[in-house]
N, C-alpha and C positions, 0 to 999 in steps of 0.2 A: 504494500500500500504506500501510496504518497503523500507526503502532507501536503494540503492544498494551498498551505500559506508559505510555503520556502520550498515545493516540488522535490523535499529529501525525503527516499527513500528509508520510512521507517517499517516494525512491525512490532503487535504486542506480543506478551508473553506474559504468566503467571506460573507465579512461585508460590508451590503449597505443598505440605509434606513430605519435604526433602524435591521433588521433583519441580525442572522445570518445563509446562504446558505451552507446545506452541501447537495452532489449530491448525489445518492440515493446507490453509488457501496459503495462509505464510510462511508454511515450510516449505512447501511447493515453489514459492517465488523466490524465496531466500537462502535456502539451502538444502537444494531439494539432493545433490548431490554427496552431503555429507552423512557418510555412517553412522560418524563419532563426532565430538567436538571439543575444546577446549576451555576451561573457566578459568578462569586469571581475573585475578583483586591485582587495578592500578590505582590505588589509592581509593575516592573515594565511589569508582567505577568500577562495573561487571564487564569484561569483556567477554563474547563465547567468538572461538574461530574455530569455522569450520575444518573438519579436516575429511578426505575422502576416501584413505585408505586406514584400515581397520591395525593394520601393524604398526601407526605409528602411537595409539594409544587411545587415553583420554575416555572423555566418558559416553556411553553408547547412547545413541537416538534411536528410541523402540516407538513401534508406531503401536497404537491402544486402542484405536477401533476401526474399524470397515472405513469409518469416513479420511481414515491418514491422517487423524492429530498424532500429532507424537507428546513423548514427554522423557527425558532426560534426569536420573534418578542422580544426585550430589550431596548424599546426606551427609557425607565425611567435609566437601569443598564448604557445603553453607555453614555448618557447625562449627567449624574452625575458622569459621568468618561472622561469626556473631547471628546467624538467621537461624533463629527457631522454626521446629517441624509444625509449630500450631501455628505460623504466620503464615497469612495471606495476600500475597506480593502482587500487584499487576504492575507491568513497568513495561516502557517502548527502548526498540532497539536501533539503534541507527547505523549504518554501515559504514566505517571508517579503513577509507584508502592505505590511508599511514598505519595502520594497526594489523589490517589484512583480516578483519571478521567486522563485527555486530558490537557497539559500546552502549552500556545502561547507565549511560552517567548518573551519579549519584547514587546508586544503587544501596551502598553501604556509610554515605554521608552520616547516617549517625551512631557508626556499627566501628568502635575502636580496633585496627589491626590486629590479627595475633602474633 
């Protein structure tokens, strides 16, 4: 999807029970090619980078019904990052050239480093 007031490609996502939920139209558009992906704390941001082959690691993207949402289980990356299993996250992702995946700025803004 695009935002209609700056034409940057964003997409949502929700974070609930360790798992991160992307719906199956913005996986499709956004990383319809990735296996697995990447979660990385830059400070006070969630980065996920895509990754497309399965040997280079990272955490799996399991698809969870007929319609192709996925969801991506991180209960070790969120917990060591301040985000409890009973929080209920929605946050937009945006795609950054310089990073080479999807940045959640702010994501952990009030969630002190481990």
């Amino acid at each position: 999807m695009s935002d209609a007031q700056t034409g940057i490609d964003v997409w949502r996502l929700r974070v609930h029970r360790d798992h991160i939920y992307i719906d199956a139209a913005d996986f499709t558009a956004h990383l319809a090619n990735a296996g697995n992906v990447i979660l990385l704390r830059e400070g006070g941001d969630l980065l996920v980078l895509p990754l497309v082959s399965a040997a280079a690691g990272g955490f799996l993207v399991k698809q969870v019904n007929a319609r192709g949402d996925r969801a991506i289980h991180a209960a070790d990356f969120f917990r060591l990052n301040g985000i409890d299993e009973r929080d209920d996250l929605v946050a937009e992702a945006v795609w950054s050239e310089a990073r080479a995946g999807y940045v959640i700025g702010g994501f952990f803004a009030e969630r002190p480093e481990s």
